[in-house]
C-alpha positions as CSV (number, residue, x, y, z in Angstrom):
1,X,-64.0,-121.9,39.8
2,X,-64.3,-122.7,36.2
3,X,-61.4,-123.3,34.0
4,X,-61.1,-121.4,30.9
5,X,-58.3,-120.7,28.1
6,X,-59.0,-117.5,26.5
7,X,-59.2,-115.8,29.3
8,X,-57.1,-115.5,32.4
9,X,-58.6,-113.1,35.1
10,X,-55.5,-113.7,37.6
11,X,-53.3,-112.3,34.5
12,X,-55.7,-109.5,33.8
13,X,-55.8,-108.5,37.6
14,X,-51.8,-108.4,38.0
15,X,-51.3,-106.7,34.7
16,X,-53.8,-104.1,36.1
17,X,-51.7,-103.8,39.1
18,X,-48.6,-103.3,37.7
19,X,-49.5,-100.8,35.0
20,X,-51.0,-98.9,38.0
21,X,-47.6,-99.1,40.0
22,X,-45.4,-98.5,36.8
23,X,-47.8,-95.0,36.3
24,X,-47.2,-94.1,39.7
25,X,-43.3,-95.2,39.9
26,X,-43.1,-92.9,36.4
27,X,-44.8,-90.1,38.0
28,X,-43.1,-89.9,40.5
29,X,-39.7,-90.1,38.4
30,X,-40.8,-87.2,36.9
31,X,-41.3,-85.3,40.0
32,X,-38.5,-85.6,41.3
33,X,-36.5,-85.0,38.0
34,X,-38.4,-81.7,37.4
35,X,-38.2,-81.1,41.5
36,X,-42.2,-79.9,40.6
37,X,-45.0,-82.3,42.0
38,X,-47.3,-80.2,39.5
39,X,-46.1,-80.3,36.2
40,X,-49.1,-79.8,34.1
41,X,-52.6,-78.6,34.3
42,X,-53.6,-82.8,34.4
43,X,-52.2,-83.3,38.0
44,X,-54.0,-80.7,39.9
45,X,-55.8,-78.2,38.1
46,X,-56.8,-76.2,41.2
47,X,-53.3,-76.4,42.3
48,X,-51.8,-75.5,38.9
49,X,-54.2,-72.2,39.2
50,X,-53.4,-70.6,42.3
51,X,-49.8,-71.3,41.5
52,X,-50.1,-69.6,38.3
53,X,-51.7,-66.9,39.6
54,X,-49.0,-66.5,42.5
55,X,-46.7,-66.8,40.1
56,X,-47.8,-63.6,38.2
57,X,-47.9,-61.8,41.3
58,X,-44.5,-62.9,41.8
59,X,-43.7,-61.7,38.7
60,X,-45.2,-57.9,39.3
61,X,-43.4,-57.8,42.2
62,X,-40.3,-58.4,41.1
63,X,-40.7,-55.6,38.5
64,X,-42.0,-53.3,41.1
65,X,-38.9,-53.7,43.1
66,X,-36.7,-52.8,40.1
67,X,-39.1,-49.7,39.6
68,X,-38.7,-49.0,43.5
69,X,-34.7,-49.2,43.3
70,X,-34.8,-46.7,39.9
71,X,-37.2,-44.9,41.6
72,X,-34.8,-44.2,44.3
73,X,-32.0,-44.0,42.3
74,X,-33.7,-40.7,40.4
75,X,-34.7,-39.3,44.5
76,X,-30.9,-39.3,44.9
77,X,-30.0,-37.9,41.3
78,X,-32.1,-35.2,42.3
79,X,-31.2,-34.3,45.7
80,X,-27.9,-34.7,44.9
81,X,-27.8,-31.8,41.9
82,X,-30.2,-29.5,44.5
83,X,-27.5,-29.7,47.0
84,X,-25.1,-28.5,44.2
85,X,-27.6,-25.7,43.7
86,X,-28.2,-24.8,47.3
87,X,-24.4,-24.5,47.6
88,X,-24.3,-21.7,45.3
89,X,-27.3,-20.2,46.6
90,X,-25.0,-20.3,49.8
91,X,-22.0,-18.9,48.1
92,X,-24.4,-16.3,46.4
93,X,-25.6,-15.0,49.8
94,X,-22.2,-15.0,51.5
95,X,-21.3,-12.2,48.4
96,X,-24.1,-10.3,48.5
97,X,-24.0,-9.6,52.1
98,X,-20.5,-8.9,51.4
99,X,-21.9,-6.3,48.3
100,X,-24.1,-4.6,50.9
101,X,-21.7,-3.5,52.6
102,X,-20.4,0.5,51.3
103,X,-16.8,-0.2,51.8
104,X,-16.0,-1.6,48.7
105,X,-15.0,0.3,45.6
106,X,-16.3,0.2,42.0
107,X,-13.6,-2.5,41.0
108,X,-14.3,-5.3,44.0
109,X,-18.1,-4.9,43.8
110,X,-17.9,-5.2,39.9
111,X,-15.8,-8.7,40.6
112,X,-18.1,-9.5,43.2
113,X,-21.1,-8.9,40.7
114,X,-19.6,-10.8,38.3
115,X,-19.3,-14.1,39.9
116,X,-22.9,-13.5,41.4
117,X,-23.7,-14.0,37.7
118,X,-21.4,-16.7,37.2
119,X,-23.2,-18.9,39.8
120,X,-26.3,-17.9,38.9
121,X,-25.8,-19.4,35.0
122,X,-24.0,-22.4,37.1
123,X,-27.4,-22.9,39.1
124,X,-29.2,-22.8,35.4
125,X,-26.4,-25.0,33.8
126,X,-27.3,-27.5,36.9
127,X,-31.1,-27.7,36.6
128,X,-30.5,-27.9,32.7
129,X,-28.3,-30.8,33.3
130,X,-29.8,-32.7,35.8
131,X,-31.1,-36.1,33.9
132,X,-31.8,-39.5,34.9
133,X,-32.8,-41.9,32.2
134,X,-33.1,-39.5,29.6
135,X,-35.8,-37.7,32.0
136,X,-34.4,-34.0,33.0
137,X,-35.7,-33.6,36.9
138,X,-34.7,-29.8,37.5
139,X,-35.9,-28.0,34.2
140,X,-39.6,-28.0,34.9
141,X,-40.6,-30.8,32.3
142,X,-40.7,-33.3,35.0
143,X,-42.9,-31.7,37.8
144,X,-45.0,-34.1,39.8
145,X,-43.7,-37.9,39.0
146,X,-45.8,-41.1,39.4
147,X,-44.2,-44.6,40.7
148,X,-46.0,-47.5,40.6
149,X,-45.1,-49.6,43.8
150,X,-47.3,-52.3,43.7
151,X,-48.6,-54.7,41.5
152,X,-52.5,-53.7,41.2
153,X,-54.6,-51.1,39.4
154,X,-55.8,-49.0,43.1
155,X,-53.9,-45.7,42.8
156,X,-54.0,-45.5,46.6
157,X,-52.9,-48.6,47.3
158,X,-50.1,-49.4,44.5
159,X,-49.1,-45.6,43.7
160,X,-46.8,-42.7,45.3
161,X,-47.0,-39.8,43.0
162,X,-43.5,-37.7,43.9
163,X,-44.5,-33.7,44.9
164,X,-42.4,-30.7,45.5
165,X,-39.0,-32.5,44.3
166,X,-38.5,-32.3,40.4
167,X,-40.0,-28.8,40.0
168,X,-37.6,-26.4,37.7
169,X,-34.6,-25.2,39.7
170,X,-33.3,-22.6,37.6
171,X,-32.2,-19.1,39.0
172,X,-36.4,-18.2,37.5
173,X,-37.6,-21.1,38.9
174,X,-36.6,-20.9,42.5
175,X,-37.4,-17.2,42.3
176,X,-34.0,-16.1,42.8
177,X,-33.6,-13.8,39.8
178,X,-36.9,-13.3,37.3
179,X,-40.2,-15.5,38.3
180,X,-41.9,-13.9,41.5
181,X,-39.1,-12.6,42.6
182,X,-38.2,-9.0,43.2
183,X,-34.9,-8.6,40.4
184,X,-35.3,-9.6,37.1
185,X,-31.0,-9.7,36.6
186,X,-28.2,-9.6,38.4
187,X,-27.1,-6.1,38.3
188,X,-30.8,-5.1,39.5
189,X,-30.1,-6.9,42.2
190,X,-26.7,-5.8,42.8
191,X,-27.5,-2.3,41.9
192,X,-26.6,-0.6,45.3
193,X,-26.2,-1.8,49.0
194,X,-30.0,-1.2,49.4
195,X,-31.2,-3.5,46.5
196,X,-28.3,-6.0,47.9
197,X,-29.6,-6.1,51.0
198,X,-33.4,-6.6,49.7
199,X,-31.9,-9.5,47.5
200,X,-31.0,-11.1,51.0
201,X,-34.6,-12.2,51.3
202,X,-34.7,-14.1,48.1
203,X,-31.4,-15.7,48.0
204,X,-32.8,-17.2,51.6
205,X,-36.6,-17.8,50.2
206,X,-34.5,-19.4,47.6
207,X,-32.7,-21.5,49.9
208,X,-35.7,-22.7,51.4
209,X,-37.2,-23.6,48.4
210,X,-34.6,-26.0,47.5
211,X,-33.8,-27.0,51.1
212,X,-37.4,-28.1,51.3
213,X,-36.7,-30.0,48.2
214,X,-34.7,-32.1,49.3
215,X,-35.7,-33.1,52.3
216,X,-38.7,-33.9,50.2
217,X,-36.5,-36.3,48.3
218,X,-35.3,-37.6,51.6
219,X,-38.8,-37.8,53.0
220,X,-40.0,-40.2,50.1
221,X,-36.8,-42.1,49.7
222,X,-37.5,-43.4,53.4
223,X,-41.2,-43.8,52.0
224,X,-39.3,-46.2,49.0
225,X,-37.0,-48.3,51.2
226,X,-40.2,-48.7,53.1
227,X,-41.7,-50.4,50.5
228,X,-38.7,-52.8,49.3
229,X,-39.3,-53.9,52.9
230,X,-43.1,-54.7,52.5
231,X,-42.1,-56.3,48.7
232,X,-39.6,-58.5,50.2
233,X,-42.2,-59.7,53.0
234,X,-44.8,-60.5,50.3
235,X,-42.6,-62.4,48.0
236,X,-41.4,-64.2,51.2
237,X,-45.0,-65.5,51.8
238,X,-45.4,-65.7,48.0
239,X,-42.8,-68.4,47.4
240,X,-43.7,-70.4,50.2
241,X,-47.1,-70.6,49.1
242,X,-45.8,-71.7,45.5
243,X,-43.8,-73.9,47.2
244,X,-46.2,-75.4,49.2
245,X,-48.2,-75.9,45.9
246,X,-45.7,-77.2,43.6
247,X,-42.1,-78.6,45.1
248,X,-42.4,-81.7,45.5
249,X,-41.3,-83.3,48.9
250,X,-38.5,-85.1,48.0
251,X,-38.4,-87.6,51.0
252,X,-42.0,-88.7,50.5
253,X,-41.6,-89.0,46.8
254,X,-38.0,-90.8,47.3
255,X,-40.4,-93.9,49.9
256,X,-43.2,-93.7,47.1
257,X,-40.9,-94.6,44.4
258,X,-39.7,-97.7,46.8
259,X,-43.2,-98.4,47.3
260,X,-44.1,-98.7,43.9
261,X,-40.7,-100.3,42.6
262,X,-42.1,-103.1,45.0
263,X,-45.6,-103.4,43.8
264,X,-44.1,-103.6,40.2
265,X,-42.2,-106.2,41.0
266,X,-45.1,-108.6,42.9
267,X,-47.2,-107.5,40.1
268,X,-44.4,-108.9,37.5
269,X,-44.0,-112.0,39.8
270,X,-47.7,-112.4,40.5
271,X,-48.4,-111.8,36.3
272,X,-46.2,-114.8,35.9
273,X,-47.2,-116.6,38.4
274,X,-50.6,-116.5,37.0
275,X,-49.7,-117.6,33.2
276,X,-48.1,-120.5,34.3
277,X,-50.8,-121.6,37.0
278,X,-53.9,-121.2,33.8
279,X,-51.4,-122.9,31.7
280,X,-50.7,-125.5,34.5
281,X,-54.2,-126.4,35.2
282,X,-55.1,-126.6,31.7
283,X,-52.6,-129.0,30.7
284,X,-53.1,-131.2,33.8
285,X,-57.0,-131.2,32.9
286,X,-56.4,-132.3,29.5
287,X,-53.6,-135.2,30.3
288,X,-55.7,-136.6,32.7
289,X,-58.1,-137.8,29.6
């Protein structure tokens, strides 16, 4: 082996060593400060990818859960203001059968026509009133509603489009009095026993309108919880794939940072070691002239 002065190969090769062992010892600082064993586009770009991309989806998801709860929320909004209406549709019926009956005289059939009409401008003042998010459900405006429930463009697959629930409610729109039905007012209805006892039959087609309705809301509120269940299933398998990708172990980093704190240090040692051995040799060489 020759002996040279301007350049020392033992140095070179330990100072290659430990700049390798102080990269990896830093990276693997930062790994474990961050708790990320990707934290750029540099250290796996295939990983950093599909983690982004999971990552989105997490993100839809998450919003599609809050539309799902809302969602919901409105179902109950709405069933809840229907029942109000089929009660007086209830109370409505109880007083009309008790109309078509001939016993009662001018007076009590007046007062019993009168607070027909009252709840029949309290089943108006409910559909007019019934609002969720500055949306009203029961006047007609709303109709057929479309949640999005999952976090792709296929309207089969990531859309439940809400039928037979928001439809107007009024005392016109359930066909109790005007619409199809058979009295355009009150006192047409209540005219005599005989129109009473034909308004029977849409006071209880009115009943089943709305009774339908909200089973309807029922029907796709189980549809809803439904699919928090399936969201909470993918964003299980979600995370664990994103943290498969990018958490780093903490246990194998911890060893790898021991590993490389020791290389570091033989490579200091042996980097010393090898400046004074050239400088050593050399000076021996030249006293012994």
């Amino acid at each position: 082996m020759s002996i040279v002065i301007n350049t020392n190969m033992g140095a070179l090769y330990t100072q290659k060593s430990l700049n390798n062992a102080m990269n990896s010892l830093n990276e693997s600082i930062k790994r474990l400060s961050t708790g990320y064993k990707i934290n750029s586009a540099s250290d796996d770009a295939a990983g950093y990818f599909v983690a982004s991309k999971i990552d989105s989806q997490l993100r839809g998801l998450n919003i599609v859960n809050q539309n799902v709860q809302i969602a919901g929320n409105m179902l109950d909004t709405a069933a809840g203001d229907l029942s109000l209406i089929n009660d007086q549709l209830k109370e409505i019926r109880d007083l009309t059968v008790e109309f078509s009956s001939s016993i009662y005289d001018i007076r009590s059939r007046n007062a019993i026509k009168e607070e027909v009409q009252q709840r029949v401008d309290e089943i108006n003042r409910i559909a007019a009133a019934s609002n969720f998010n500055s949306l009203n459900l029961l006047d007609g405006t709303s109709k057929d509603l479309r949640l999005q429930v999952g976090t792709g463009s296929d309207e089969a697959a990531n859309s439940i489009t809400v039928n037979n629930v928001f439809n107007e409610a009024t005392a016109e729109g359930i066909n109790l009095i005007g619409g199809s039905g058979d009295f355009t007012s009150v006192d047409d209805a209540l005219a005599d026993s005989r129109s009473a006892s034909k308004f029977l039959d849409d006071i209880d087609a009115a009943i089943d309108d709305v009774t339908s309705r909200i089973a309807s809301a029922g029907a796709y509120g189980a549809r809803l919880d439904s699919v928090v269940d399936s969201i909470v299933v993918q964003k299980e398998n979600l995370i664990g794939a994103y943290s498969t990708i990018m958490d780093v172990d903490v246990a194998e980093e911890t060893a790898n940072v021991t590993r490389q704190e020791l290389l570091a240090q033989t490579a200091l040692a042996m980097f010393t070691q090898a400046n004074q051995l050239q400088a050593s040799m050399v000076m021996n060489l030249i006293n012994s002239l």
